[in-house]
C-alpha positions, -999 to +999 in steps of 0.1 A: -856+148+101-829+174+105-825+169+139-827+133+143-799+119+164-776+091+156-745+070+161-718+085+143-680+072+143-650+088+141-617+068+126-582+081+137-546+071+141-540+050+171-529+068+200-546+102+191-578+090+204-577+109+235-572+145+214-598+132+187-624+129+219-621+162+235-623+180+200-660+161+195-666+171+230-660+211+220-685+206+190-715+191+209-712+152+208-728+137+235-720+098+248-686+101+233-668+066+240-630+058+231-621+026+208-593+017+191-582+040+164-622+054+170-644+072+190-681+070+189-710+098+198-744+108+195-753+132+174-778+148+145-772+162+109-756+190+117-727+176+138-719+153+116-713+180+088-691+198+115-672+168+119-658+163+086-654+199+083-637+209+114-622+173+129-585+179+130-574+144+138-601+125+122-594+105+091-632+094+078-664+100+097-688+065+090-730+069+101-738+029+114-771+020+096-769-018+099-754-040+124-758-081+125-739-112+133-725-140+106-703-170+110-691-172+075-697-151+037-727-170+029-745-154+058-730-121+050-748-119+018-779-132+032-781-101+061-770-078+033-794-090+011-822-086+037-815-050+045-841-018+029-820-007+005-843+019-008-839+044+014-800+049+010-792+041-030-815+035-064-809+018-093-791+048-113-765+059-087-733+041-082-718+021-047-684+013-034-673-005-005-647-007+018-644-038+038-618-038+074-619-075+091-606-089+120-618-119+126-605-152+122-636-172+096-632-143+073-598-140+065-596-123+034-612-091+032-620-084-004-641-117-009-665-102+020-663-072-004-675-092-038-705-108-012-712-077-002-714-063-035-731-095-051-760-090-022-766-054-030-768-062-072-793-093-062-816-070-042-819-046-067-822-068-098-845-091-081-869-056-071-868-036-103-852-058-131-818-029-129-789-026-107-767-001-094-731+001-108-702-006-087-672+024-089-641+023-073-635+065-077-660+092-068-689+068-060-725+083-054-724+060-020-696+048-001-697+017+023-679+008+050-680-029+064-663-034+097-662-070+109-648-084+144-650-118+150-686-126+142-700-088+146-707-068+116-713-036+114-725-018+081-720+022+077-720+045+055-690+068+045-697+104+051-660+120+041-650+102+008-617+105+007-599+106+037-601+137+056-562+139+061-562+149+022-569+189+034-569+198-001-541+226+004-504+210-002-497+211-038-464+198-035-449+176-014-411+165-005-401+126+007-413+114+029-439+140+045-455+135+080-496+131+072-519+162+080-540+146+107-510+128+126-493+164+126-523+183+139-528+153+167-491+160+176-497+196+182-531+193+196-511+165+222-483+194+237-515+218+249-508+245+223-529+265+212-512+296+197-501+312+234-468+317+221-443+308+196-440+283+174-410+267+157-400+238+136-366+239+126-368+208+098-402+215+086-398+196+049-425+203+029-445+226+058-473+205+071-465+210+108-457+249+100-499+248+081-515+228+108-502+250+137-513+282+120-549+264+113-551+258+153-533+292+160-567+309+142-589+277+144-593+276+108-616+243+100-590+225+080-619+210+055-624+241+043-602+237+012-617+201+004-638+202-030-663+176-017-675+150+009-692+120+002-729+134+027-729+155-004-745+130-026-769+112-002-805+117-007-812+134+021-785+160+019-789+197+032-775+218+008-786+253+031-773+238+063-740+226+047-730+262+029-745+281+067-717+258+084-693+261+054-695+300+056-692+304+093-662+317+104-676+335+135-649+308+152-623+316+141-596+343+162-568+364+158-531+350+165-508+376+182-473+354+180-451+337+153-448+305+136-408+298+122-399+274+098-366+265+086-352+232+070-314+227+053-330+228+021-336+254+000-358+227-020-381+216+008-384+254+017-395+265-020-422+238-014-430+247+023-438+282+006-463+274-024-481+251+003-481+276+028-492+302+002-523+277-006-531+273+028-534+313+028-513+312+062-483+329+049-488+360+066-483+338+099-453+323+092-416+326+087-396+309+065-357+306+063-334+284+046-310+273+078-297+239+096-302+234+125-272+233+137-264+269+127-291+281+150-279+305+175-304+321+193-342+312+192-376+338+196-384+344+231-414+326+247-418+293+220-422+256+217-403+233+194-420+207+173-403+188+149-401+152+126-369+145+119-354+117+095-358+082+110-336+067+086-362+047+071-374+063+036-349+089+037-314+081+046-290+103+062-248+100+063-247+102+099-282+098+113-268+094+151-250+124+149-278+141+133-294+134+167-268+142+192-266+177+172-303+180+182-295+174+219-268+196+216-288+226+198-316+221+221-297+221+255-279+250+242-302+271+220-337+266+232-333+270+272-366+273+284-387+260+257-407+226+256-389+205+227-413+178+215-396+152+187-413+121+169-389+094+157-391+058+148-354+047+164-342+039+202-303+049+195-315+080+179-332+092+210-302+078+233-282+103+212-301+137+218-289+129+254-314+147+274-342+133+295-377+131+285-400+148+308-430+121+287-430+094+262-461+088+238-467+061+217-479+074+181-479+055+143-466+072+116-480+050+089-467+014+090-445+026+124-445+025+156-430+059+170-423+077+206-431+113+207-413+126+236-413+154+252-379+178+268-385+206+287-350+221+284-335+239+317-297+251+329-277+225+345-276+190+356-311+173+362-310+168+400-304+203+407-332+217+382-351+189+404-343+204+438-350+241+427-383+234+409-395+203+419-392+184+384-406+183+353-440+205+352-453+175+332-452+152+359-463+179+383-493+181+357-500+144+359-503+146+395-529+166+396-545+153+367-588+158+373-610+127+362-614+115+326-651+122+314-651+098+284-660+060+285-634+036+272-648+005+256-647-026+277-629-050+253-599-029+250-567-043+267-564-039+305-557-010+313-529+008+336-534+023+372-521+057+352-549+051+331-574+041+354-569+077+375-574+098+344-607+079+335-620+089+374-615+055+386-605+048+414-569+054+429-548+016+435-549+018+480-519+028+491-505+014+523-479+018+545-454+003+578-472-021+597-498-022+575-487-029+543-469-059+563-499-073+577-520-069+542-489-077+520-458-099+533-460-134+550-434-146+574-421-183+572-414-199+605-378-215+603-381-253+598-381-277+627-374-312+604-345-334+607-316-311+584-303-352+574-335-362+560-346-353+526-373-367+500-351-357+468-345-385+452-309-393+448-302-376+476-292-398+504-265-408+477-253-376+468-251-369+508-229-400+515-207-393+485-202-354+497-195-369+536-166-391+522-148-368+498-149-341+526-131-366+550-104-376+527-099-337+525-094-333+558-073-366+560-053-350+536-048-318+554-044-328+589-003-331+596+012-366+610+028-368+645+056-390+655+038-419+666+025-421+634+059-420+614+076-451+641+111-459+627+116-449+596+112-414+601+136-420+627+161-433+606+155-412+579+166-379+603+193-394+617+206-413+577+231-385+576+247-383+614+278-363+596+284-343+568+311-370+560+284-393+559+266-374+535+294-372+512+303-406+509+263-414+502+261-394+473+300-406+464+288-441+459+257-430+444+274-416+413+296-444+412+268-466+407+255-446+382+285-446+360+285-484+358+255-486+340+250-475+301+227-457+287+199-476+283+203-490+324+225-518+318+256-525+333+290-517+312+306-552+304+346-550+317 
């Protein structure tokens, strides 16, 4: 039935879940709930064409039709085994499957694939004497296999390929930033084509073609040659090409999009891609670094992916950055400057301070995208004039989050919490928060020479002595105390004459005696 309704699930990067949800919200999907690197709705046919056709920030788009629980890969093969395989695949088409696992009895993921695969081949050759062939490329049906722990779900594989692959780059330079991640990163700063765009080391374009595509809300699977829904059996060829042909979405952009990069290679390349895309009349193009930039369009935002150091090296990659932070805080006053990088140091060089820091993955790493708003001045006086950064302004007044979050994701933050709609952490203050919050000791009453350490009662008497010779030491003795000899020792030298003859016979002494202490012999 065409408009029978189903669980459909949506894979992304992690931390563009958020942006991935309120795009299936625009297109109709009801009971959308956020996972990790997922989100899941309800929804028929017909949405899930849209979704691999117009999904900016999705990567595949899977259709659950089996879900069961196994301990080990014997068990898997029994449940797949059990399952009506008649309705999805024959005997003359051909199957692949893709198998993710997290769990810790099935640890390697492609012996759940060869189960999986044995399963399907028993079931058929056991029914009808034939089997289906197995092909890695361009299969007629394309399985997914998720497993957690003991939970298994089965699905099939609506996109192919992944939807990141657009179908328009036709050449590409190192390192380039992938399609979807790019349009989550400019679906994540709010714009939407109200004004100016720029990227001032835009590579091989892929920022520049995915701004453009939101500017007009092109449907970036337009340029794709196929999907895998296209070979199911119950595919609508009429309610694919009415979906494929509508453009009554799309809409005119009035502003500019401006790419430069430092080389005249990535920019030949930025071109032909751009040209593919049909999106050139949108966008300028301009051999120029960054650093040369003098003055910037009017009314804009900045959005750009700098080296990280990683696949492509650079001489001086910190001063690369501190001649961002330079440019920026001189060039672009005014603008919102958003930048994705891979490196601490590198962001202490641009030496400005981020109004807000996202986590993203770029591939294998774990990035901040932050954000500058970029003003005249020192911070705290930009504070006192305009009350801060409009961001955190924004976040204040933040309205509650319509989209469940799955309950076995990590705990969650109080930020989090308020932009969910739950409720706000109580906040209390003076006498209060004391009552609610702080405990006062009463000072001890005990004997301050008893203790329960052990060891201590030792420890004490050893501290009680050494501090009394101390003071022994210190205190200076009267005359009572010296008697006699003292006495005769300030009155030894009555006379000076006295003196003299003391030290007289002294040396006379001396002289008598050899070197070694022993009297001369006369």
């Amino acid at each position: 039935m065409k408009n029978e309704k189903f669980e459909i699930i949506a894979k992304t990067f992690q931390g563009l879940e958020d942006v991935l949800a309120e795009e299936i919200s625009i297109l109709g999907g009801e009971n959308i709930e956020i996972g990790r690197r997922m989100v899941s709705f309800i929804g028929d046919k017909e949405l899930l064409y849209k979704s691999n056709l117009q999904l900016r920030t999705a990567l595949r788009i899977l259709k659950p039709i089996y879900q069961f629980t196994a301990n080990n890969t014997d068990e898997v093969y029994e449940k797949i085994k059990e399952f009506n395989w008649d309705k999805y695949l024959s005997p003359s088409q051909t199957f692949a499957i893709d198998s993710v696992v997290y769990s810790e009895e099935f640890k390697h993921s492609k012996f759940v694939t060869y189960r999986t695969k044995d399963a399907i081949a028993d079931y058929f050759s056991e029914k009808t004497g034939n089997r289906p062939s197995v092909r890695i490329n361009n299969a007629d049906i394309i399985l997914n296999l998720h497993i957690s722990q003991h939970n298994c779900t089965l699905s099939l594989d609506s996109s192919g390929e992944s939807l990141h692959k657009r179908g328009y780059r036709i050449e590409q330079t190192e390192a380039p930033i992938n399609e979807v991640l790019a349009a989550g990163m400019i679906l994540k700063t709010g714009w939407r084509g109200e004004k100016n765009f720029i990227d001032p080391m835009c590579g091989s374009g892929t920022l520049l073609i995915e701004a453009a595509m939101i500017a007009t809300n092109t449907a970036p699977g337009i340029y794709r040659k196929d999907f895998a829904f296209e070979r199911w059996n119950d595919y609508d060829e009429e309610l694919f090409d009415k979906l494929y042909n509508d453009d009554s979405m799309e809409k005119t952009f009035e502003y500019k999009i401006f790419g430069s990069d430092i080389s005249p290679k990535a920019i030949a390349i930025a071109e032909r891609n751009i040209k593919s895309a049909g999106m050139s009349k949108y966008i300028d193009l301009k051999v120029l670094p960054f650093q040369r930039y003098e003055e910037a369009p009017e009314n804009g935002i900045l959005v750009t992916n700098p080296p990280y150091g990683e696949r492509i090296s650079s001489q001086d990659l910190l001063g690369l950055y501190e001649m961002i932070g330079e440019r920026l805080k001189h060039v672009f006053k005014g603008y919102d400057a958003w930048i994705i990088s891979y490196r601490e140091e590198c962001f202490d060089k641009i030496g400005l301070k981020p109004a807000l820091k996202l986590e993203l993955m770029n591939g294998a790493l774990e990035c901040q995208y932050r954000k500058y708003e970029i003003f005249n001045g020192k911070y705290n006086d930009f504070k006192r004039e305009t009350g801060g950064f409009r961001e955190k302004q924004k976040e204040d007044k933040i309205p509650s989050f319509r989209f469940k979050y799955q309950t076995n994701l990590k705990k969650s933050t109080d930020k989090e919490n308020l932009k969910r709609g739950k409720q706000k952490p109580e906040i209390l203050h003076g006498e209060e928060a004391l009552e609610k919050f702080v405990t006062f000791k009463l000072p001890s009453i005990e004997d301050p020479t008893v203790d329960n350490r052990p060891g201590w009662k030792k420890l004490r008497d050893k501290n009680i002595e050494r501090e009394k010779k101390l003071k022994e030491k210190k205190r200076k003795p009267n005359s009572d105390e010296l008697g006699d000899k003292s006495s005769k020792k300030r009155n030894h030298f009555s006379s000076f004459k006295q003196r003299e003859n003391h030290f007289r016979d002294k040396n006379n002494k001396s002289n008598d005696r050899s070197f070694d202490g022993r009297k001369k012999h006369k």
